[in-house]
Steps between C-alpha positions, in 0.01 A plus 500: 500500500531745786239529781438875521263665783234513263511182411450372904277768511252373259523192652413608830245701403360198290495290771318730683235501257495143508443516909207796474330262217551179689365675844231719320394420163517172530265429768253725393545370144441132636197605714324645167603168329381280778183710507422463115582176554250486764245632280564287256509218711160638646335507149645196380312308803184756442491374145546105605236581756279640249471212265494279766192728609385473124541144476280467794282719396455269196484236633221626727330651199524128313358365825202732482441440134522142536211515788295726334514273243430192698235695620298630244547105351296358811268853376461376173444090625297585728262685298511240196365284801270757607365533121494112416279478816266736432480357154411171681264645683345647239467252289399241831188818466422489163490089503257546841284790301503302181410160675183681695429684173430154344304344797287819522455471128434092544237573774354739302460259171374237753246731609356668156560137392224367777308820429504387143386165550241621737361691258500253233302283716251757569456592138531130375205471784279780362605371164343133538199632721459674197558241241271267708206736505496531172535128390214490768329785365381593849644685791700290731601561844794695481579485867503114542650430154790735629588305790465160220759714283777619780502133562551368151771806459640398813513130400604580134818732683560204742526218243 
């Protein structure tokens, strides 16, 4: 094999190929590598920052849920308490109503009771002066055998 001028040539002109793509092309090759690497690196640490933003935002949201929920719980107990008062209290009303109800109705059946009795005596009284004057077959005094009566009907309630 015989090294001809073309042959050293070629080699020269190879190498300086290899010297205007290690000075040039290279570095501007590695500085669009390194920058897409860059970017990539960039979104790679966007996208961990995002779902460490989403898992916070969860967990937040959880948070939120779980005291709304405790809240509208102490809502709810608190008006079952609310409502099991005022049930209470109005049946604490109705007992109070229904117990006056029945006095008011007692007094009143004492009182037409006495009435009652009252006039029973007065028409048992009549009655009698009555029945006397006719087993007397004259006119007695009703005035004084009145006052005779209310005391026998008074007796006769006593005893």
């Amino acid at each position: 094999m015989t090294i001809n001028a073309t042959f050293i040539g070629q080699i020269i002109v190879f190498l300086i190929l290899l010297w205007f793509i290690a000075k040039f092309v290279t570095p501007m090759m590695a500085e669009t590598i390194g920058e897409r690497n860059r970017k990539i690196a960039d979104g790679l640490a966007a996208a961990d920052k995002g779902q460490k933003d989403l898992a916070e935002a969860t967990n937040r949201a959880n948070e939120v849920i779980r005291e709304a929920r405790d809240r509208a719980k102490q809502i709810e107990d608190h008006a079952a308490r609310r409502s099991n008062e005022a049930i209470e209290m109005a049946k604490q009303t109705a007992q109070t109503e229904s117990a006056r109800i029945v006095s008011a109705a007692r007094e009143d059946a004492s009182t037409e009771t006495g009435r009652a009795r009252e006039q029973l005596r007065r028409e048992f009284g009549s009655l009698v002066v009555s029945g006397a004057a006719r087993l007397l077959e004259r006119e007695v005094d009703a005035k004084t055998h009145a006052q005779l009566l209310d005391k026998l009907a008074e007796d006769i309630t006593r005893g």
